[in-house]
N, C-alpha and C positions, 0 to 999 in steps of 0.2 A: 504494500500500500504506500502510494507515494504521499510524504510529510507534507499537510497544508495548513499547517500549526501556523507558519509564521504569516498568514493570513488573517491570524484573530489578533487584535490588538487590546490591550486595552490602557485608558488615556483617561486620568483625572480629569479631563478638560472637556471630554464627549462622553455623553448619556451616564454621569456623572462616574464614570468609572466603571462602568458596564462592558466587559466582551462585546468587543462590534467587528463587524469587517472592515479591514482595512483603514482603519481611522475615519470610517464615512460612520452615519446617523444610523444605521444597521444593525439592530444588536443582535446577536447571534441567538437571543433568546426567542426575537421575531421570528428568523426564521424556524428556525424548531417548532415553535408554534404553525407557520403556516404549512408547514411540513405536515405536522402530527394531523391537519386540520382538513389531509387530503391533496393539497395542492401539489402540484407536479414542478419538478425542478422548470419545466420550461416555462410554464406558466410564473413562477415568483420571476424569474427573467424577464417576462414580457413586462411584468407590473411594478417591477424595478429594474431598467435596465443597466442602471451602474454595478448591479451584483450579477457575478461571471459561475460558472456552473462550478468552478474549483473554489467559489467560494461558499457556496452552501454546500461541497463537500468537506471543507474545514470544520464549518459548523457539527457536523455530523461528528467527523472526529474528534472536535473538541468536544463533545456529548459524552464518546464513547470513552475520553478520557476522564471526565469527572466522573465516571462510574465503577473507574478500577477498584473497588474498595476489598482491601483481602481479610477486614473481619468488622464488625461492628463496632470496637472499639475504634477503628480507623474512621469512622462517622460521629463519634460521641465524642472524641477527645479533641 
């Protein structure tokens, strides 16, 4: 799987500190959202075209990354 990590940024300055793409008004949490909500990678492209198809696969990775958890104390603590 190729690394699309350094596509998510995140910037005290935009969406006050939120994971976004690229430094644009994007947060990675939107797309997940419009993801999970049905919509198809081509479609969040037509309805924003400043985000690129390796950038809602970042998103996805960065997902899969906060989910590595190897036990419950790695959530509580």
């Amino acid at each position: 799987m190729e690394n699309y990590l350094s596509r998510i940024t995140i910037n005290p300055d935009i969406c006050h500190g939120k994971p976004t793409v690229r430094n644009m008004r994007y947060p990675v949490e939107m797309i997940l959202d419009l993801l999970s909500s049905g919509m198809s990678t081509e479609e969040i492209i037509a309805d924003y075209p400043a985000i690129e198809k390796e950038d809602i696969q970042a998103c996805l990775q960065f997902a899969s990354r906060l989910t590595r958890v190897k036990s419950i104390r790695d959530v509580v603590a």
